[in-house]
VEXLUMTOR-494208 format. One record per residue (C-alpha): x negated, y negated, z negated; residue in one letter. Coordinates in nm, 2 decimals, decimal comma. Layout:
N
u: X v: Y w: Z resn: A
...
This chain:
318
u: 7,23 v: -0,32 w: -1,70 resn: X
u: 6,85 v: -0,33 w: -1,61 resn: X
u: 6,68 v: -0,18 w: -1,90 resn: X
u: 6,40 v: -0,44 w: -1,84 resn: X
u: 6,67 v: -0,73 w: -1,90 resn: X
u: 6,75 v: -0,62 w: -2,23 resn: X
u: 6,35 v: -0,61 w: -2,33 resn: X
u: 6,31 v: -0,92 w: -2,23 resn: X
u: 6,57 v: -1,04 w: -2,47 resn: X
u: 6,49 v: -1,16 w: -2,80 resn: X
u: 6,64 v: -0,89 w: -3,06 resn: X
u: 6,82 v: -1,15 w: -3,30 resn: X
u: 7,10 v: -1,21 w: -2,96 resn: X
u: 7,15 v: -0,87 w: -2,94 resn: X
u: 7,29 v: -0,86 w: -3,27 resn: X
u: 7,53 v: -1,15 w: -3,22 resn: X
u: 7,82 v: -1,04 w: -3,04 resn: X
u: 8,02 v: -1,34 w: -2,88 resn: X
u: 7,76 v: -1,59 w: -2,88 resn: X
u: 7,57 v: -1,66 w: -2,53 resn: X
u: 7,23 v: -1,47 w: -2,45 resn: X
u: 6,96 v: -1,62 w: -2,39 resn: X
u: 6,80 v: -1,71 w: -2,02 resn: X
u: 6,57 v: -1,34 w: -1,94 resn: X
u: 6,23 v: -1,50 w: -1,89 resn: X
u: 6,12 v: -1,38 w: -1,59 resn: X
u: 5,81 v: -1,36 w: -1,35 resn: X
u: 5,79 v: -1,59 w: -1,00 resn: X
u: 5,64 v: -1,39 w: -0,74 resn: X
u: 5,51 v: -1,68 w: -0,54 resn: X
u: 5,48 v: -2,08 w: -0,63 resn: X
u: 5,38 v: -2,32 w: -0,41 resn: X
u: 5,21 v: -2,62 w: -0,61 resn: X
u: 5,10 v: -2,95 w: -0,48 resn: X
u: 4,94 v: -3,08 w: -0,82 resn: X
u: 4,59 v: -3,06 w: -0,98 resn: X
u: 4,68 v: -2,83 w: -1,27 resn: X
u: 4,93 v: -2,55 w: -1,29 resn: X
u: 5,21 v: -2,53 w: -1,55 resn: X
u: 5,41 v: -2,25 w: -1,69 resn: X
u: 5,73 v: -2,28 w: -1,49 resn: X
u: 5,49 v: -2,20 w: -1,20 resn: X
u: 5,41 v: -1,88 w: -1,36 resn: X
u: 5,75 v: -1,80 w: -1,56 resn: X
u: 6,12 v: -1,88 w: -1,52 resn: X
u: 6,38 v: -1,98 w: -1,75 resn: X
u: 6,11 v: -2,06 w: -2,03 resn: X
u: 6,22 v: -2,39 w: -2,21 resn: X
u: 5,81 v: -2,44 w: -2,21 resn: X
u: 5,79 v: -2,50 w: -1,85 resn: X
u: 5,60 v: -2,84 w: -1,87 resn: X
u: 5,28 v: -2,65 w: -2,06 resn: X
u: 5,01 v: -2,68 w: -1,84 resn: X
u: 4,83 v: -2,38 w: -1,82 resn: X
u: 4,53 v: -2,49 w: -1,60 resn: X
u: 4,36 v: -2,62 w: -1,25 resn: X
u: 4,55 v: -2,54 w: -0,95 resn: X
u: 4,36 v: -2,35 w: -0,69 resn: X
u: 4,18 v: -2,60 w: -0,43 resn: X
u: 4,43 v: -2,72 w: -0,12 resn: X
u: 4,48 v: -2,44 w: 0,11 resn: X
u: 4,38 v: -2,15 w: -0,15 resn: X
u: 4,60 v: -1,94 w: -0,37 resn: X
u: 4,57 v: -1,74 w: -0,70 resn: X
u: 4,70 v: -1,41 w: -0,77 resn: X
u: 4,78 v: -1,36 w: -1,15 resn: X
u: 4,80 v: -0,99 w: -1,21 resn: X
u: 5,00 v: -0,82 w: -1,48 resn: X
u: 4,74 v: -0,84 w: -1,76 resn: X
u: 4,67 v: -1,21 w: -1,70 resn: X
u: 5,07 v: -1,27 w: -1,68 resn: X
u: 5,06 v: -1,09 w: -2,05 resn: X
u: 4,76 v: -1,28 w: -2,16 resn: X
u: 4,94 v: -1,65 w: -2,06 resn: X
u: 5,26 v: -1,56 w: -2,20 resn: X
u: 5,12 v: -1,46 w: -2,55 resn: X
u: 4,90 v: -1,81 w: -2,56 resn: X
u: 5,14 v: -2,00 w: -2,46 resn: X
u: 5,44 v: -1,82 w: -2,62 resn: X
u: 5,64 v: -1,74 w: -2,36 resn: X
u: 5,87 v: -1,46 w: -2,44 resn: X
u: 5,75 v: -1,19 w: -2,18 resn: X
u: 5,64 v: -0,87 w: -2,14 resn: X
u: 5,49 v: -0,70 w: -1,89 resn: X
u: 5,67 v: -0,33 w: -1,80 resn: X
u: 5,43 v: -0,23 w: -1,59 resn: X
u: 5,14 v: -0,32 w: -1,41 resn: X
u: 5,31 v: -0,41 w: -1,10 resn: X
u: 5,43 v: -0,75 w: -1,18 resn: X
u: 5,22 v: -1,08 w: -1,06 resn: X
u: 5,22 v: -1,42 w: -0,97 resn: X
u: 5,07 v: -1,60 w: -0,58 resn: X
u: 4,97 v: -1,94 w: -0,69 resn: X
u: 4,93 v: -2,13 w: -0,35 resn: X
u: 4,86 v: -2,48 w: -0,31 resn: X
u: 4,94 v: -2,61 w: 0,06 resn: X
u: 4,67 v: -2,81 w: 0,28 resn: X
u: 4,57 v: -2,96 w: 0,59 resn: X
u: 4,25 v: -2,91 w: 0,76 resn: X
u: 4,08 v: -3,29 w: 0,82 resn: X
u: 4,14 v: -3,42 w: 1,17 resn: X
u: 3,81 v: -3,33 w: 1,31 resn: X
u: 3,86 v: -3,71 w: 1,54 resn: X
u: 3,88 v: -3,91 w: 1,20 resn: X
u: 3,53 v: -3,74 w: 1,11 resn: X
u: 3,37 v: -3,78 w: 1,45 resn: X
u: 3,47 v: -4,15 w: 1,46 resn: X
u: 3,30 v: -4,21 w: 1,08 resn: X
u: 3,03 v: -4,00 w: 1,22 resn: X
u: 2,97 v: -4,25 w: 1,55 resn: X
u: 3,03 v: -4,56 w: 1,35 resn: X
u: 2,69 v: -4,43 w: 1,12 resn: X
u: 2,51 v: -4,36 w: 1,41 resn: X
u: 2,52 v: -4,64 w: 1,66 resn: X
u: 2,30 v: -4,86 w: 1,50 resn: X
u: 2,02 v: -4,58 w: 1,51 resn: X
u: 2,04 v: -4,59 w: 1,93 resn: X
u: 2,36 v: -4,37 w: 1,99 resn: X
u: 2,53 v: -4,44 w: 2,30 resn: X
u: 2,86 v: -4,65 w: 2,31 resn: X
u: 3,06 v: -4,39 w: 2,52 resn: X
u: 2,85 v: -4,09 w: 2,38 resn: X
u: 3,07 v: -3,75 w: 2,32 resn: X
u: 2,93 v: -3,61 w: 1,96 resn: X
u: 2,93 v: -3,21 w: 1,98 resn: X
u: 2,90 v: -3,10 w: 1,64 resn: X
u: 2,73 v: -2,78 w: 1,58 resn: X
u: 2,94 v: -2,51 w: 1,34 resn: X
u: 3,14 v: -2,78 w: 1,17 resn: X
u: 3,44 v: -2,62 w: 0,89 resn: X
u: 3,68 v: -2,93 w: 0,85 resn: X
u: 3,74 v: -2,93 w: 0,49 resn: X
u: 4,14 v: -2,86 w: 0,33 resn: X
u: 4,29 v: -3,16 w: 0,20 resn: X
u: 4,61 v: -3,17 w: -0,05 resn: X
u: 4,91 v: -3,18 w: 0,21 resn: X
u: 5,03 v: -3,54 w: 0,14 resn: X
u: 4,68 v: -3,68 w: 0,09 resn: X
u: 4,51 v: -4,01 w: 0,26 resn: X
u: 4,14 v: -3,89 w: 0,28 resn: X
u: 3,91 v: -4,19 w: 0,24 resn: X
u: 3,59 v: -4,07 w: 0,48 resn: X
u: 3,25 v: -4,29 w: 0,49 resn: X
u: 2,89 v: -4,15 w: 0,59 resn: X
u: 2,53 v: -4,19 w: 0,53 resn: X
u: 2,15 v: -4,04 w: 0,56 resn: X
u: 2,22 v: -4,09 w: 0,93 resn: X
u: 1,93 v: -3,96 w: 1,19 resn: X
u: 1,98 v: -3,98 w: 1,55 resn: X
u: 1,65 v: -3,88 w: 1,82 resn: X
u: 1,68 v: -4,05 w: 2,13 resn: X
u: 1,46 v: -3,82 w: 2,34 resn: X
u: 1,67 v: -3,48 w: 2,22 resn: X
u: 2,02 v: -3,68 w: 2,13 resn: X
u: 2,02 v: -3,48 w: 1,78 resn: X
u: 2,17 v: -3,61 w: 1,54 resn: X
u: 2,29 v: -3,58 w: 1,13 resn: X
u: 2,44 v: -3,74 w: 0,85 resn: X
u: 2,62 v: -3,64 w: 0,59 resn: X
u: 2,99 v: -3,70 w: 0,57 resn: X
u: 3,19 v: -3,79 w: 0,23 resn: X
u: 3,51 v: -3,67 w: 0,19 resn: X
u: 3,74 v: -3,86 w: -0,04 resn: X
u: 4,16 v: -3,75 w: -0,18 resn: X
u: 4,42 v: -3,81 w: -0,39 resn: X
u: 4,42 v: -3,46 w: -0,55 resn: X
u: 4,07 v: -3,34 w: -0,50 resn: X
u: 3,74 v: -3,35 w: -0,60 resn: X
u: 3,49 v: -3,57 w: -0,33 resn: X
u: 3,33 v: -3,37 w: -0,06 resn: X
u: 3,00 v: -3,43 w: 0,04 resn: X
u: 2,90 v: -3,22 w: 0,37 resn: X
u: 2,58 v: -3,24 w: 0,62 resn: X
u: 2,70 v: -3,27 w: 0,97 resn: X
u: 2,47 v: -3,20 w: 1,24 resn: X
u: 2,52 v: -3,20 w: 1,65 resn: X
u: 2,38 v: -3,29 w: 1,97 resn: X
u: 2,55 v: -3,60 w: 2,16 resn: X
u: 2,65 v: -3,59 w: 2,49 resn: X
u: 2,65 v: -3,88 w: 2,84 resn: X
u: 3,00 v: -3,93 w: 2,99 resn: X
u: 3,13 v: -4,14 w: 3,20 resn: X
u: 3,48 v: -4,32 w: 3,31 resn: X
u: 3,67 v: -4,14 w: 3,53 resn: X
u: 4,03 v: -4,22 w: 3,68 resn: X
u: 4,30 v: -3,94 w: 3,63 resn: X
u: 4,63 v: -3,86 w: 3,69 resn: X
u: 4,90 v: -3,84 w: 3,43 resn: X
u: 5,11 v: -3,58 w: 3,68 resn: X
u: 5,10 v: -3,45 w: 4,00 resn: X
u: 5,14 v: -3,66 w: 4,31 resn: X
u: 5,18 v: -3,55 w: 4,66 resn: X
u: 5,01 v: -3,64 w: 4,98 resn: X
u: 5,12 v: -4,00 w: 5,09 resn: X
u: 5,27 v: -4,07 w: 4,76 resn: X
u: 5,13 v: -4,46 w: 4,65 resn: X
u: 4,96 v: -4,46 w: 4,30 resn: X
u: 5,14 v: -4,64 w: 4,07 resn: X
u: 5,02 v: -4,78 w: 3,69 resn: X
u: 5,22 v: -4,52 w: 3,50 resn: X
u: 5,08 v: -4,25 w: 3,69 resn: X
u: 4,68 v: -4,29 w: 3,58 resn: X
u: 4,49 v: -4,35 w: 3,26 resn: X
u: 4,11 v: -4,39 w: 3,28 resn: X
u: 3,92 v: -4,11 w: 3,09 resn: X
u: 3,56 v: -4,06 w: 2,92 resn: X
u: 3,47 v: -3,69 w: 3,05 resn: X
u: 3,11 v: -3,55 w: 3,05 resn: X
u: 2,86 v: -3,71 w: 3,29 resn: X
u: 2,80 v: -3,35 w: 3,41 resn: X
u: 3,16 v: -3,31 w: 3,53 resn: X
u: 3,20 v: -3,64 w: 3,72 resn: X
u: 3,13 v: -3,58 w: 4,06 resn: X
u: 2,98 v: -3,82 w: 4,30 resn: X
u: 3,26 v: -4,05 w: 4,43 resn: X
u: 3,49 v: -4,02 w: 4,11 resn: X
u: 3,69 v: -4,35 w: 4,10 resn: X
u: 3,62 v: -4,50 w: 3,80 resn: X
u: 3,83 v: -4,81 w: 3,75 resn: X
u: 4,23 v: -4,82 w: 3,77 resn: X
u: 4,16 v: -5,13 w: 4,01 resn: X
u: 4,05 v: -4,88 w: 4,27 resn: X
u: 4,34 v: -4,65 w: 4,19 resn: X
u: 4,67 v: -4,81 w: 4,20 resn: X
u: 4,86 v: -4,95 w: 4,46 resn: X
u: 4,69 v: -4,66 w: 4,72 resn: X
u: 4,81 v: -4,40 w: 4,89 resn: X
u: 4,73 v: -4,02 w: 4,89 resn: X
u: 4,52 v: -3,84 w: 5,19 resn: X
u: 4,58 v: -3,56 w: 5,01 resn: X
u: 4,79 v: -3,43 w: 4,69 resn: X
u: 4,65 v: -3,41 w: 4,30 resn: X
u: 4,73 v: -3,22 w: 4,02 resn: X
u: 4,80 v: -3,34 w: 3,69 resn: X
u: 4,44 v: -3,44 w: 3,47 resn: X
u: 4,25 v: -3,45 w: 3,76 resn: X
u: 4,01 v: -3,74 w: 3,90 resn: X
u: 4,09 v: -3,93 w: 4,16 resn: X
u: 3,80 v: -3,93 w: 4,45 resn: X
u: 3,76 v: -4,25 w: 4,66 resn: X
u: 3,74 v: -4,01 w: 5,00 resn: X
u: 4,13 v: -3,91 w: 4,93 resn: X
u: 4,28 v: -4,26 w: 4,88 resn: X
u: 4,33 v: -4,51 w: 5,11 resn: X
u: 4,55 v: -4,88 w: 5,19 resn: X
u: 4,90 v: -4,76 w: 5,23 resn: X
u: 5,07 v: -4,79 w: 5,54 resn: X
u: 5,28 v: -5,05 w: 5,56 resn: X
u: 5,41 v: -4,92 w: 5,92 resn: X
u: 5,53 v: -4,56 w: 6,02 resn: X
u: 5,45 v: -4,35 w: 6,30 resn: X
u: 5,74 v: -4,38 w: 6,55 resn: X
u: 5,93 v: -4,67 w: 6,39 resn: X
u: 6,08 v: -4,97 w: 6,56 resn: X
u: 5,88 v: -5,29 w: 6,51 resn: X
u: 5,90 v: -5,61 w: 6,58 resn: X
u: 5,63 v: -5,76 w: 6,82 resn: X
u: 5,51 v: -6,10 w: 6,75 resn: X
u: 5,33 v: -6,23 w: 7,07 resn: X
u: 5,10 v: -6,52 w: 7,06 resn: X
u: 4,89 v: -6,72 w: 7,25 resn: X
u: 4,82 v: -7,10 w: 7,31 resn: X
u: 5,14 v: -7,29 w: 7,26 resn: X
u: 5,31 v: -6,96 w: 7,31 resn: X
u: 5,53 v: -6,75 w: 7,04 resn: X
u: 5,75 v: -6,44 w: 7,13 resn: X
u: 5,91 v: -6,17 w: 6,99 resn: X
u: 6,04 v: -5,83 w: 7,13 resn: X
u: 6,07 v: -5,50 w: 6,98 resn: X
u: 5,81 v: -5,19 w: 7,02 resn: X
u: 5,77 v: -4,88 w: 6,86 resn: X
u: 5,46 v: -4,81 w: 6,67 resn: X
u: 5,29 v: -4,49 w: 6,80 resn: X
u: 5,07 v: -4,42 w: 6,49 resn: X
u: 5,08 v: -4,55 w: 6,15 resn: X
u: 4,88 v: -4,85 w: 5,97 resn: X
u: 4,76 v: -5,04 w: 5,68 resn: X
u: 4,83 v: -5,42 w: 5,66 resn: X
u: 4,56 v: -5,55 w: 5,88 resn: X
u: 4,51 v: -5,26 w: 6,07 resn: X
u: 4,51 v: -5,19 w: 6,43 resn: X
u: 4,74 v: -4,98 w: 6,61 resn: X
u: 4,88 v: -4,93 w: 6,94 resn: X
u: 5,25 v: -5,01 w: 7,02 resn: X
u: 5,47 v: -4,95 w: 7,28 resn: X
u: 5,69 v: -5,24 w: 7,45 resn: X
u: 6,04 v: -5,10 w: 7,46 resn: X
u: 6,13 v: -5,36 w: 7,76 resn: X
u: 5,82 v: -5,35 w: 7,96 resn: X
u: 5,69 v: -4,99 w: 7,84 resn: X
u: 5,37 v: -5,13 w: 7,81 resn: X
u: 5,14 v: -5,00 w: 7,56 resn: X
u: 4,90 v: -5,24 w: 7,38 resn: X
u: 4,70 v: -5,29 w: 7,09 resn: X
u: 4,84 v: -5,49 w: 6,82 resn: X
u: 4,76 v: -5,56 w: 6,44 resn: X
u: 5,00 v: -5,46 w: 6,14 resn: X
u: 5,07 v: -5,80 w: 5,98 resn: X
u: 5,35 v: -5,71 w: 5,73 resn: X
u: 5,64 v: -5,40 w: 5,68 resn: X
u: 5,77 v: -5,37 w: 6,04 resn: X
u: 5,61 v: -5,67 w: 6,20 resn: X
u: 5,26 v: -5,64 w: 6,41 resn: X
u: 5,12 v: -5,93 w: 6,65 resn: X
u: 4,97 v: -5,90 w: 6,97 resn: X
u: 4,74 v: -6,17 w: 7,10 resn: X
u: 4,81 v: -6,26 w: 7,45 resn: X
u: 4,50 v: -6,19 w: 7,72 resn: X
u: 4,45 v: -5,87 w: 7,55 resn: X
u: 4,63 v: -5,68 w: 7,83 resn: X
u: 4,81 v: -5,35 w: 7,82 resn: X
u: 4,59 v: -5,02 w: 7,73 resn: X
u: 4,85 v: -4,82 w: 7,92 resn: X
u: 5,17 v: -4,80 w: 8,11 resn: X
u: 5,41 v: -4,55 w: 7,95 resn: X
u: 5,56 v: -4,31 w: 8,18 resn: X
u: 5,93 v: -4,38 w: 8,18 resn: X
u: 6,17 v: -4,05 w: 8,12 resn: X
């Protein structure tokens, strides 16, 4: 056996053939801890004194390292049968954490600073800003106060609190610059040229002011239901200058031609020789008379032609 086991033994079970040995009290290597304090069975292992508590646990996201001489020093205060056989042995205390969702503090941060002249749909830039570590399973509790905010520079400061289950409050000075945006229309993937818009494929934005071009479509209204002049790739604006009405008929498709005039209502087929939007104009071929006139898209294959308008051409037959 490991010489090391039998030191760790008390002497009085050595002598005791037949009866059961005690548990070897041993070091643990590493521990992760999620309380406040530390305890011995965080230190030690198979010590009936496991519940002891030895002391504060390191703050969330930091770890101790007990080295050997420490180990010795708790085990003989808190009598834990152990000795150290060399200087190698020690103990990584670690207590998990998160880092604070830097959006929860900006949003406590705005909700301080509006009513000192901040801008609704401001962006807040905050200058060299270390979330702090919470315990891992933690609900923060966040307020602010001491807020300052310049209008003619858009500085701004305040000091954040930082509340825990687990933790000591935080108190931290948070300073920044704020920054103009504006709405902007984008697309949630990437549509190709001709493709109609459709409510699932937009969501409306605040980007910087800087980045939204002249022409940016700004509302959804302006967005959906229109077609694409040209294709767009995924989080990208929409500009007004590549959408447009869809076409409601095709280039080269077989209409139907509603003629009208006083007391007069015919129909006859035609194809369309370019494509339009509902009330748009486009010229149509007559397939009886091979007449080409000018006629107005009034629905999904249907376009009327108003009588006296005459033919624009003949076409030439084949």
């Amino acid at each position: 056996m490991d010489r090391r086991f039998f030191l760790l033994l008390p002497a009085g079970l050595l002598a005791l053939p037949g009866k059961a040995r005690a548990q070897a009290v041993v070091v643990r290597s590493h521990s992760l801890v999620e309380d406040q304090v530390i305890r011995v069975s965080d230190i030690f292992e198979g010590t009936p004194r496991g519940d002891v508590v030895v002391g504060a646990a390191p703050n969330p996201g930091q770890r101790f390292v007990i080295e050997a001489s420490q180990l010795a020093g708790i085990a003989r205060r808190f009598n834990v049968d152990w000795r150290p056989t060399s200087g190698a042995e020690r103990s990584v205390i670690e207590r998990p954490g998160r880092a604070l969702p830097r959006d929860a503090a900006v949003e406590v941060l705005r909700a301080e600073l509006l009513g000192l002249g901040l801008p609704v749909d401001a962006e807040l830039e905050l200058a060299a800003f270390t979330p702090p570590i919470l315990p891992l399973n933690a609900i923060p509790r966040l307020s602010a106060e001491g807020g300052s905010y310049e209008t003619a520079s858009n500085r701004f400061a305040a000091t954040l609190i930082v509340m825990a289950d687990g933790m000591p409050s935080i108190r931290m000075r948070v300073a920044g610059r704020a920054i103009a945006t504006a709405p902007a229309v984008v697309s949630t993937r990437r549509l190709a040229v001709g493709e109609v818009v459709k409510p699932e494929d937009v969501r409306l934005v605040q980007l910087r002011a800087e980045r939204v071009r002249p022409g940016t479509a700004q509302r959804l209204e302006d967005v959906v239901g229109m077609q694409l002049r040209r294709p767009i790739g995924t989080d990208l604006p929409f500009m007004g200058a590549d959408l447009m009405v869809p076409h409601i008929i095709a280039k080269n498709e077989i209409v139907m031609m509603v003629v009208e005039g006083p007391g007069l209502s015919l129909t006859t087929q035609g194809r369309a020789l370019e494509p339009a939007s509902r009330g748009g104009r486009l010229s149509v071929m007559n397939l009886s008379s091979r007449n080409v006139v000018e006629a107005e898209a009034i629905g999904p294959g249907r376009v009327q032609v108003r009588l006296g308008a005459g033919p624009i051409r003949t076409a030439e037959r084949s």
